[in-house]
Backbone bond lengths (Angstrom), bond angles and torsions (degrees), N, CA, C in turn:
res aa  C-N    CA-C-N  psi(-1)  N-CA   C-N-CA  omega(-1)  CA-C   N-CA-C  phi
1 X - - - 1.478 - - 1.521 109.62 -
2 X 1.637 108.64 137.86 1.741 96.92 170.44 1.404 133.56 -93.70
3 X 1.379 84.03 155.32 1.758 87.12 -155.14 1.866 102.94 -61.35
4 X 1.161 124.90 128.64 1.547 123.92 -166.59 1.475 110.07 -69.31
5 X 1.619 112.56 -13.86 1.416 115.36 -163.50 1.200 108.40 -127.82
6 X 1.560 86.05 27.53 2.242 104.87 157.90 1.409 113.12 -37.37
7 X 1.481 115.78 -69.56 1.085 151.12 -178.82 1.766 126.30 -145.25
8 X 1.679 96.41 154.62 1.965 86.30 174.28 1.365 119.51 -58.27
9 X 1.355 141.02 7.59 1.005 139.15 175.26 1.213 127.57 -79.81
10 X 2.030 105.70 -48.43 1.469 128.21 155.26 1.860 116.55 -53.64
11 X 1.518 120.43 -11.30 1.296 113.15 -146.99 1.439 87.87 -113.89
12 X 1.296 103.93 -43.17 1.503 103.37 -176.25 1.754 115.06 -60.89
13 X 1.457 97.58 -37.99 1.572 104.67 -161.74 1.423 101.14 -65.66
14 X 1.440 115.72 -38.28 1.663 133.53 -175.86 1.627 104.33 -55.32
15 X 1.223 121.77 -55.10 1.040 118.08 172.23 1.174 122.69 -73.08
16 X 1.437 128.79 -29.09 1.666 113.00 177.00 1.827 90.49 -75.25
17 X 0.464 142.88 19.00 1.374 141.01 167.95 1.696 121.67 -82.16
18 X 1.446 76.25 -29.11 2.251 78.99 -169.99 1.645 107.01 -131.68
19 X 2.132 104.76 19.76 1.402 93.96 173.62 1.495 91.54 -95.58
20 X 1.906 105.19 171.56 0.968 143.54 175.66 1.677 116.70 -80.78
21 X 1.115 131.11 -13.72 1.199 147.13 163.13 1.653 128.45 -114.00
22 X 1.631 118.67 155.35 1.222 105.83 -149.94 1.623 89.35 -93.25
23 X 1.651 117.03 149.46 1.196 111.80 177.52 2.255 105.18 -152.98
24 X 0.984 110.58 149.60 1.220 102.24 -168.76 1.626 104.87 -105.10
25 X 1.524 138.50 148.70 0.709 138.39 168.39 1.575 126.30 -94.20
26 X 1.264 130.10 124.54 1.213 146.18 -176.10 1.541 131.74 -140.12
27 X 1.609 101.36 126.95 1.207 116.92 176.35 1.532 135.44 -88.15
28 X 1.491 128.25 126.12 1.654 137.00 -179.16 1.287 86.52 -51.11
29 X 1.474 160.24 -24.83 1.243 120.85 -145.83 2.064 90.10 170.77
30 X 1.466 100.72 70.79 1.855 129.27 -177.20 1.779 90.93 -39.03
31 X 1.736 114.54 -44.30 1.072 94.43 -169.98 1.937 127.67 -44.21
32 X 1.760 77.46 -67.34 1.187 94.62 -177.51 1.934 120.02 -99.29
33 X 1.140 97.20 108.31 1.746 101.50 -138.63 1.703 96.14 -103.91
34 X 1.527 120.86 -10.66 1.409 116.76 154.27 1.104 116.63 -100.35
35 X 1.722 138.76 5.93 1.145 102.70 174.58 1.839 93.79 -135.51
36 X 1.267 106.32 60.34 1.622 109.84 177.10 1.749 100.68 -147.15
37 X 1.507 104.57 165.26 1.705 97.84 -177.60 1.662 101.15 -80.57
38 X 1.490 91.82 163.49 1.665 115.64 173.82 1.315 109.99 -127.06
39 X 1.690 104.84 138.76 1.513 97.59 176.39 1.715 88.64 -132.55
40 X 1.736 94.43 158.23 1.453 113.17 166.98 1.440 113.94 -106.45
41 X 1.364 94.86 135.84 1.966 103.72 -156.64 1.590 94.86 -122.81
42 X 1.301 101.84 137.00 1.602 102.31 172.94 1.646 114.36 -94.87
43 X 1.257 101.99 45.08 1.484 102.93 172.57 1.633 90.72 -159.49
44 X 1.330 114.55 -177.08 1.299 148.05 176.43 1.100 123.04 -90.14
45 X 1.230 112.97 -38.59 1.242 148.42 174.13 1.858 117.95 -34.85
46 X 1.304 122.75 96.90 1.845 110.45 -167.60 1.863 94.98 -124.27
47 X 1.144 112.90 120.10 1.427 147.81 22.47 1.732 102.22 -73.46
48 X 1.241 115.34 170.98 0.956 93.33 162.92 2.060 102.91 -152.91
49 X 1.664 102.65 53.55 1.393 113.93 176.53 1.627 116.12 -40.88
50 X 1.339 115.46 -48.05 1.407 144.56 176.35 1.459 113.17 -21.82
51 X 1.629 100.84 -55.94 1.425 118.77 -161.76 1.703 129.50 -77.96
52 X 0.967 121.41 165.52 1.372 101.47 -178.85 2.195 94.39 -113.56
53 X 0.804 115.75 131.07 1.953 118.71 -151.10 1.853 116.49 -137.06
54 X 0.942 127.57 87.25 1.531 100.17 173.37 1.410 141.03 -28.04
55 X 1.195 128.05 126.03 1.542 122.61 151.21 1.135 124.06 -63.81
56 X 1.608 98.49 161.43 1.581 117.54 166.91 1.712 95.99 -147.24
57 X 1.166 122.15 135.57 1.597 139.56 175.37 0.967 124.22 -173.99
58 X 1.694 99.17 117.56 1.498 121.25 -164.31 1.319 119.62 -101.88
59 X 1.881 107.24 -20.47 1.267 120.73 165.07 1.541 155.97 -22.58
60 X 1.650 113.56 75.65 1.163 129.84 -142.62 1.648 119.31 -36.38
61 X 2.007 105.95 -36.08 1.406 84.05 163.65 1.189 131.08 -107.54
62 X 1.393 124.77 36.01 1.412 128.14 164.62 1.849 110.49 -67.20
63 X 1.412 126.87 73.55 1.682 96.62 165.39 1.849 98.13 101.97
64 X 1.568 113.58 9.58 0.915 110.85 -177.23 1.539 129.30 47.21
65 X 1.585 108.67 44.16 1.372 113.14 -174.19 1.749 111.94 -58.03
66 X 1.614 103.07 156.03 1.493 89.88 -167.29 1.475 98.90 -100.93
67 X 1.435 137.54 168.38 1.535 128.89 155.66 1.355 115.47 -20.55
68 X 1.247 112.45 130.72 1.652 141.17 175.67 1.663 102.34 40.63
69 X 1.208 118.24 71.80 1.544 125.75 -159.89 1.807 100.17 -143.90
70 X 1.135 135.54 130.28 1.217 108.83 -171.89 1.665 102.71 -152.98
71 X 1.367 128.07 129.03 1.808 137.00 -147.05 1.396 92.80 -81.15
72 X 1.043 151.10 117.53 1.846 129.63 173.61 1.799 95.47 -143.48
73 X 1.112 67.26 157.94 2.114 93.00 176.51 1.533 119.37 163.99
74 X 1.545 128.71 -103.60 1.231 127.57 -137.94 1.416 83.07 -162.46
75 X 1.942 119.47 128.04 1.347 131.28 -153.44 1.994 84.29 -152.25
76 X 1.110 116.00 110.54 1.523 134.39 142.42 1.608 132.85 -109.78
77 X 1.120 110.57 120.76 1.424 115.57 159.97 1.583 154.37 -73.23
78 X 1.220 133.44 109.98 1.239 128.12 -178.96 1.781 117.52 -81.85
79 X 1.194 131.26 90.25 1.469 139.71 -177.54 1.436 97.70 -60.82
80 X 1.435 93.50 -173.10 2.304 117.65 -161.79 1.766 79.89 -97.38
81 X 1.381 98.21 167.18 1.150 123.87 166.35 1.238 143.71 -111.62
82 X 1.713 99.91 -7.12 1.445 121.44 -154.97 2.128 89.91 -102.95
83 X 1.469 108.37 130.33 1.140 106.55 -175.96 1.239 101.41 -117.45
84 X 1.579 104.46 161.48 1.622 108.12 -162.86 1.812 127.40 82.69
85 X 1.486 106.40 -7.67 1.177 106.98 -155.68 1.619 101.40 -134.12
86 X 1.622 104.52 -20.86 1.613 111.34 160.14 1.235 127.48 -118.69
87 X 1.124 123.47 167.12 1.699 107.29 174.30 1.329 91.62 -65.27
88 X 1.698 90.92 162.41 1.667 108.58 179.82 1.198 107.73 -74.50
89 X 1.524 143.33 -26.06 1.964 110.84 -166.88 1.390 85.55 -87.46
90 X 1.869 136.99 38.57 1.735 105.35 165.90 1.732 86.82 -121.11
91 X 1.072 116.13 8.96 1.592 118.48 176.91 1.600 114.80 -83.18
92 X 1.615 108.64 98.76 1.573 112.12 168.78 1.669 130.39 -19.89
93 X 0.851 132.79 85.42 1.683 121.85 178.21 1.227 106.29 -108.66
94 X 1.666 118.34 -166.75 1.166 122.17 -160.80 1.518 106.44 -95.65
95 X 1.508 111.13 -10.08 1.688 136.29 -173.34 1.819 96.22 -69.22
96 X 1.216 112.25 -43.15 1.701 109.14 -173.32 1.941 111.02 -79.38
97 X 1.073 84.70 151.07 1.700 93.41 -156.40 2.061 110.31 -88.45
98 X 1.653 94.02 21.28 1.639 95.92 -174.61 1.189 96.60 -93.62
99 X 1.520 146.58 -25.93 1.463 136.61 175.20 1.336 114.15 -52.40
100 X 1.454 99.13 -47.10 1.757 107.40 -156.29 1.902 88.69 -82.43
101 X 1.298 129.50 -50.81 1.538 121.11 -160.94 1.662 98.85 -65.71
102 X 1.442 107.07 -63.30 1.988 116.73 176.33 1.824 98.72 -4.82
103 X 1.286 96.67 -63.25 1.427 98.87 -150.77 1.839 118.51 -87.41
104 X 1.867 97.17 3.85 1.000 105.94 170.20 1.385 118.30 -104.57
105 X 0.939 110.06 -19.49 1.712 123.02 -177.92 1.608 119.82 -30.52
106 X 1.780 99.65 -57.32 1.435 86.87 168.82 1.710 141.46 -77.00
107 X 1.644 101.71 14.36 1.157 81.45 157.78 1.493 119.78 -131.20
108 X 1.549 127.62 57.75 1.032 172.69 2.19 1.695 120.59 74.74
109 X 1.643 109.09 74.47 1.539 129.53 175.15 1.565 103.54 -58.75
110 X 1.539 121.82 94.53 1.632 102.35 179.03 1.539 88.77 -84.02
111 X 1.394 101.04 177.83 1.561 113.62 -162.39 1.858 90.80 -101.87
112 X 1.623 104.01 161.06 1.354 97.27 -129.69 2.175 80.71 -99.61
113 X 1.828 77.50 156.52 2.091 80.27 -175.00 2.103 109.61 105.10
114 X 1.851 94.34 -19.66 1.225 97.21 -176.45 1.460 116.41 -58.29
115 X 1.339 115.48 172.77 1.845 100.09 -161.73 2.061 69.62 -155.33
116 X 1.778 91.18 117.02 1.492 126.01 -173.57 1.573 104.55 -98.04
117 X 1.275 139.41 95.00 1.203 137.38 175.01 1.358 112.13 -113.81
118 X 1.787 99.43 128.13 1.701 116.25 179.30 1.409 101.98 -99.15
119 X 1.454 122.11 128.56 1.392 97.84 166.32 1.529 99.81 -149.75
120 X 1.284 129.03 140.05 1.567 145.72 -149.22 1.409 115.73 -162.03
121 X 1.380 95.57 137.61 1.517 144.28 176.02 1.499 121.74 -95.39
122 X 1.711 100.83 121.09 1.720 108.88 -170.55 1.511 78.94 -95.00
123 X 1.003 134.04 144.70 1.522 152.80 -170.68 1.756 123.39 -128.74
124 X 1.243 128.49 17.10 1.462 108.92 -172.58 1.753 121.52 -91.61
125 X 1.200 84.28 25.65 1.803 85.73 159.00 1.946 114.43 -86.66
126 X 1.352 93.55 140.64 1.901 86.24 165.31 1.597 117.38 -51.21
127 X 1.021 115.46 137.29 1.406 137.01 164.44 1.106 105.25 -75.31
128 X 1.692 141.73 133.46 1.840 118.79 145.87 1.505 96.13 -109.76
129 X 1.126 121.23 -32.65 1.716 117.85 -168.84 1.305 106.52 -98.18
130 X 1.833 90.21 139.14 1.619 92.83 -178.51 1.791 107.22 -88.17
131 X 1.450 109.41 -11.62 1.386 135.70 -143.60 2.270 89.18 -53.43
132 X 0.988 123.96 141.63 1.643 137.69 179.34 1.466 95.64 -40.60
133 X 1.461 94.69 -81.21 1.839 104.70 -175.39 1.244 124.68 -12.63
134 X 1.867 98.96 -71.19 0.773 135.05 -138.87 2.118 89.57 -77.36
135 X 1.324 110.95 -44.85 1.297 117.66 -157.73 1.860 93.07 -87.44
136 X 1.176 130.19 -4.91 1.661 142.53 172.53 1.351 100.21 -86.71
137 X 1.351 127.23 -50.87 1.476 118.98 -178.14 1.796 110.18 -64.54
138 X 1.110 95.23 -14.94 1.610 88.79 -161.71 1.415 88.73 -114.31
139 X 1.622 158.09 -24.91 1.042 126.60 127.35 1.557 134.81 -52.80
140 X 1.144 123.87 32.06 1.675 131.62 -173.40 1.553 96.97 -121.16
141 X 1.665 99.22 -41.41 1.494 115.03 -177.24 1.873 111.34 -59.44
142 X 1.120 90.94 -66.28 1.490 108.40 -172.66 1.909 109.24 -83.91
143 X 1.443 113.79 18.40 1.535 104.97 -178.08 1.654 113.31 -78.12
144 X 1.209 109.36 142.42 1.534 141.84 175.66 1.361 125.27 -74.27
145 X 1.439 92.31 -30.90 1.629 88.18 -171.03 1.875 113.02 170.89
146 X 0.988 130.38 144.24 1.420 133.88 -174.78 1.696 107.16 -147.45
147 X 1.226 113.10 113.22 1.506 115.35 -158.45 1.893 72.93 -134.34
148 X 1.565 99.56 145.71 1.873 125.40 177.90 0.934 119.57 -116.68
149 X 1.553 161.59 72.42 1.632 146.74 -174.81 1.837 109.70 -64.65
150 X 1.115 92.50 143.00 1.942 89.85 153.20 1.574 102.07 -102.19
151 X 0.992 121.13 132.68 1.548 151.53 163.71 1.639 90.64 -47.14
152 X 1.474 115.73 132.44 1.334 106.60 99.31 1.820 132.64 165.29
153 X 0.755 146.23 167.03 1.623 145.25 -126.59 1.064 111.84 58.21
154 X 2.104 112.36 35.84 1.557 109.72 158.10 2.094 84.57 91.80
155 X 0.755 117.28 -40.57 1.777 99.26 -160.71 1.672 102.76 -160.34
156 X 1.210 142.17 11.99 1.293 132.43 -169.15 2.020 86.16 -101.10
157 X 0.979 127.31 171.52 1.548 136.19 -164.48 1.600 90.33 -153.12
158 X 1.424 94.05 137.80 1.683 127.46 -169.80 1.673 83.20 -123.75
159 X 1.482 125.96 150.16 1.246 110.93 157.47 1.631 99.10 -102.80
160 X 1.652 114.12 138.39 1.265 99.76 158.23 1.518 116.25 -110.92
161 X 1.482 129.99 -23.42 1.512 119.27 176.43 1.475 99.33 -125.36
162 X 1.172 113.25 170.99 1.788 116.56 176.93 1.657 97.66 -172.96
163 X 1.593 107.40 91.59 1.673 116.22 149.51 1.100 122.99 -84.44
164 X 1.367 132.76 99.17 1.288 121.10 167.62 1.898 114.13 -107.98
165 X 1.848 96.08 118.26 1.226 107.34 -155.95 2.005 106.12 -87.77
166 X 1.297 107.99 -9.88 1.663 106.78 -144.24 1.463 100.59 -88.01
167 X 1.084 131.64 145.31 1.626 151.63 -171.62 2.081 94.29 -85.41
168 X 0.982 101.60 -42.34 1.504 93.61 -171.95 1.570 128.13 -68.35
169 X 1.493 120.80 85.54 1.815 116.19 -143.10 1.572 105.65 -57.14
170 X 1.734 124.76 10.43 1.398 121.79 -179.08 1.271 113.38 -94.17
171 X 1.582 101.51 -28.44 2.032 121.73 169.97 1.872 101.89 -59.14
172 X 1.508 100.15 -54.64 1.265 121.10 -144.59 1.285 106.68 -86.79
173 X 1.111 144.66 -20.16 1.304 151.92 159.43 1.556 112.91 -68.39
174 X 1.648 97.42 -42.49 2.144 101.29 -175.74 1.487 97.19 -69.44
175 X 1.079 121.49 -24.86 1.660 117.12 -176.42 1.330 115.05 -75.82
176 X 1.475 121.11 -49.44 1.502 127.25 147.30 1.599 107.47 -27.38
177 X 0.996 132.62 -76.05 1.310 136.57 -149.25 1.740 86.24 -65.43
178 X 1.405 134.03 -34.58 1.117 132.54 -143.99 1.768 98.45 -87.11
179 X 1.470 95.61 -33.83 1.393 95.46 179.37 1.484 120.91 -88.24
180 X 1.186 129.54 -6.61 1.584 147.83 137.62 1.915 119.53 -22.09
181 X 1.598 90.87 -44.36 1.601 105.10 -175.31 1.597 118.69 -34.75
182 X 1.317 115.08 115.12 1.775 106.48 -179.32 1.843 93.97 -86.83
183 X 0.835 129.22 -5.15 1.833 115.09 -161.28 1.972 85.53 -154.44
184 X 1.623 79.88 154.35 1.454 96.23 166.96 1.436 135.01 -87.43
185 X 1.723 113.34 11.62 1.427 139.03 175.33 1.690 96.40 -92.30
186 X 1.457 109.25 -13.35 1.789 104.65 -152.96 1.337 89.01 -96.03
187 X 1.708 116.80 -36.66 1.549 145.42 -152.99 1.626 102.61 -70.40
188 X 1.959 101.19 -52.41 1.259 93.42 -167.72 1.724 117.75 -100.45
189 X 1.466 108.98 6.88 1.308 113.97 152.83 1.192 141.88 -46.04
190 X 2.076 95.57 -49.38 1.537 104.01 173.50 1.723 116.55 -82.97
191 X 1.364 96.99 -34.06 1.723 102.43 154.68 1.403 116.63 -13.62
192 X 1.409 116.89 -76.79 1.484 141.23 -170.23 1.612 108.09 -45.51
193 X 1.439 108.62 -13.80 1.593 108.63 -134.79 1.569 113.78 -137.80
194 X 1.553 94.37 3.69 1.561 125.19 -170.57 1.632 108.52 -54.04
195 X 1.351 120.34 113.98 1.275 125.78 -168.58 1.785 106.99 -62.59
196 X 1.220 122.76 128.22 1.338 125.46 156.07 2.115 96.36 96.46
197 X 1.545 92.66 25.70 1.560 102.02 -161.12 1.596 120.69 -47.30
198 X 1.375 106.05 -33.91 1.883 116.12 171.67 2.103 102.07 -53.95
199 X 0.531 104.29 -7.79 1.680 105.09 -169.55 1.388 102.44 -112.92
200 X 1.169 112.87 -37.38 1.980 100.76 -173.62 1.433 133.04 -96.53
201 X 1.164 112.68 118.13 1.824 120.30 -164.76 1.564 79.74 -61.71
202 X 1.433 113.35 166.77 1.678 133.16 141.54 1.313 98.07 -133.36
203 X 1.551 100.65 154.16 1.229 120.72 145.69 1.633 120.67 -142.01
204 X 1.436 89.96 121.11 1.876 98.42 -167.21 1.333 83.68 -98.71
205 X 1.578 112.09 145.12 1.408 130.14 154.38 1.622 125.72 -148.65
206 X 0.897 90.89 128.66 2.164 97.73 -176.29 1.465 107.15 -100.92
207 X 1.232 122.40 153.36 1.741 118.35 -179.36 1.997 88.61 176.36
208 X 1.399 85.61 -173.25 1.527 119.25 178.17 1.407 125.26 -141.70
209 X 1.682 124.86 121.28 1.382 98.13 179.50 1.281 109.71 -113.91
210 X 1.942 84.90 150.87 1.232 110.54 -150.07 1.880 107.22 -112.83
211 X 1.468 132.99 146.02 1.515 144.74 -165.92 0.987 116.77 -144.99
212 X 1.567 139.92 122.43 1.520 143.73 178.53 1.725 93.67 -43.62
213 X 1.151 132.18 -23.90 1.479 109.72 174.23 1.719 126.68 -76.97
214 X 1.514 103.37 -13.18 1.595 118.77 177.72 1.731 91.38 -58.28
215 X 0.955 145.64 -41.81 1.625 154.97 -159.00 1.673 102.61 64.42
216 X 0.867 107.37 64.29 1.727 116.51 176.93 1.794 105.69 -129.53
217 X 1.641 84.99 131.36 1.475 91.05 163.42 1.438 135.05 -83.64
218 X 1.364 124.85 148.85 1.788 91.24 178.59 1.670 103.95 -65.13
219 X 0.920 141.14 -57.85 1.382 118.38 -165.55 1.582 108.34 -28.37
220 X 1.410 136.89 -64.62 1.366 129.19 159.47 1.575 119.99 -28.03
221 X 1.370 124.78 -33.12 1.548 112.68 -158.28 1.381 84.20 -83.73
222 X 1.641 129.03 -49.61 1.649 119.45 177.47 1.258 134.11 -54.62
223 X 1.591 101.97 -26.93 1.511 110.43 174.38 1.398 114.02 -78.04
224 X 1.228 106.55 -43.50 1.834 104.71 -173.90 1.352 110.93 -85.80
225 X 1.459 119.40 -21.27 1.178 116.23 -174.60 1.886 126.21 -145.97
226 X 1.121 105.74 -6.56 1.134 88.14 137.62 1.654 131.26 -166.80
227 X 1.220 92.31 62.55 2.034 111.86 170.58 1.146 81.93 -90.61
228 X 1.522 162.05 -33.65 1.659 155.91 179.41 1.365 107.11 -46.80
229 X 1.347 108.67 -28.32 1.784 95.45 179.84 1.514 100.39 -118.79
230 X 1.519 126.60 48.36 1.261 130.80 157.35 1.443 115.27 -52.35
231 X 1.565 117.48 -47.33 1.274 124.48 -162.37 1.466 110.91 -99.12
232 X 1.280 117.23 46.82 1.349 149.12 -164.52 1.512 128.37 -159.34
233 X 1.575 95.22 -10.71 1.875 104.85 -163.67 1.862 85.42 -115.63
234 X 1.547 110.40 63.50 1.467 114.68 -178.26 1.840 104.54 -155.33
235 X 1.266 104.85 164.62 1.193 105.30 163.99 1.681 138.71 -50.04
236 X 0.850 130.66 112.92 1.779 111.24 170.59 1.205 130.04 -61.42
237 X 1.383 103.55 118.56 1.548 112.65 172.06 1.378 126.40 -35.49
238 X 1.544 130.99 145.00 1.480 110.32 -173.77 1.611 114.69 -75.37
239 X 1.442 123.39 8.12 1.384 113.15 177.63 1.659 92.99 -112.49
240 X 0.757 116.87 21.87 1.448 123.33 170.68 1.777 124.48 -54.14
């Protein structure tokens, strides 16, 4: 039998396998489909920035993953603001589900050991492609900053990594301050409040990584960790 936690490819598929809700599986990069992240999307729908989606990432240098070890949980996006000037699915509306979760987060027990990563893109070049790849290379290009918490009592923040990439000391200082955060009430305050905010992608994601040596089944990894963001793996309401 193969081991499910080969790669995020094996981990993801394992689990859309034994959830209770419908969710589609998708790859950063179809080519190479074991060694790029996968997310499960509750729509059909590709791009699919909008959504709120699980990860899977097996990617050796994300976090120094170890052999057959793989980071997974709960993946939201923060889109541009500036209209007219990007394609439309990277334009924030009220349809994408980061307004309505952002502001719910803190009251939201993550399970404890979870590892909370912000990581963001100053953006004022034109966009023409909406295409995944294409819009990952060019937030990789232009990133600002990648700050890591350890979780825990549900919401207190440990910092464990903090890159802050941006030349502009008004970017680069709010990111400092950002990685300072003791709690995730402190986290998503300055969130809200992100200087030069029409220009900067986010992508917040929480998870656990997980290894056939943890002795966990996936039915356990969904139950303990992530059937919690069921009521999140849906469309956003339009007052969202």
């Amino acid at each position: 039998m193969e081991n499910v936690f080969k790669n995020s490819n094996t981990l993801s598929h394992a689990i859309k396998e034994i959830v209770d809700i419908d969710l589609t599986a998708r790859p950063w990069n179809r080519f190479d489909p074991d060694n790029t992240i996968w997310w499960l999307v509750p729509s059909k729908d590709w791009p699919a920035y909008k959504y709120g989606k699980l990860f899977f990432d097996s990617r050796k240098n994300n976090f120094t993953l170890k052999k057959n070890e793989v980071y997974c949980g709960f993946y939201i996006e923060k889109g541009l603001g500036v209209k007219d000037f990007y394609h439309n699915s990277l334009i924030i509306d009220k349809e994408w589900l980061w307004g309505e979760f952002i502001k719910s987060l803190p009251q939201v027990v993550l399970p404890d050991k979870s590892i909370l990563t912000i990581k963001a893109s100053y953006m004022p070049d034109r966009i023409i492609s909406s295409d995944p790849q294409e819009l990952q290379e060019q937030k990789e290009r232009l990133a600002v900053g990648l700050i890591s918490f350890t979780v825990k009592e549900g919401s207190s923040l440990s910092l464990l990594k903090e890159e802050i990439k941006s030349t502009d000391p008004e970017i680069s200082n709010y990111f400092h301050k950002i990685a300072e955060s003791k709690n995730i009430k402190d986290l998503i305050d300055l969130l809200l409040e992100i200087p030069n905010n029409d220009w900067i992608w986010v992508d917040l994601y929480t998870g656990h990584f997980f290894s056939e040596n943890d002795k966990i089944s996936i039915k356990e990894i969904w139950e303990k960790y992530l059937s919690l963001w069921k009521p999140w793996l849906r469309k956003a309401t339009k007052n969202g």
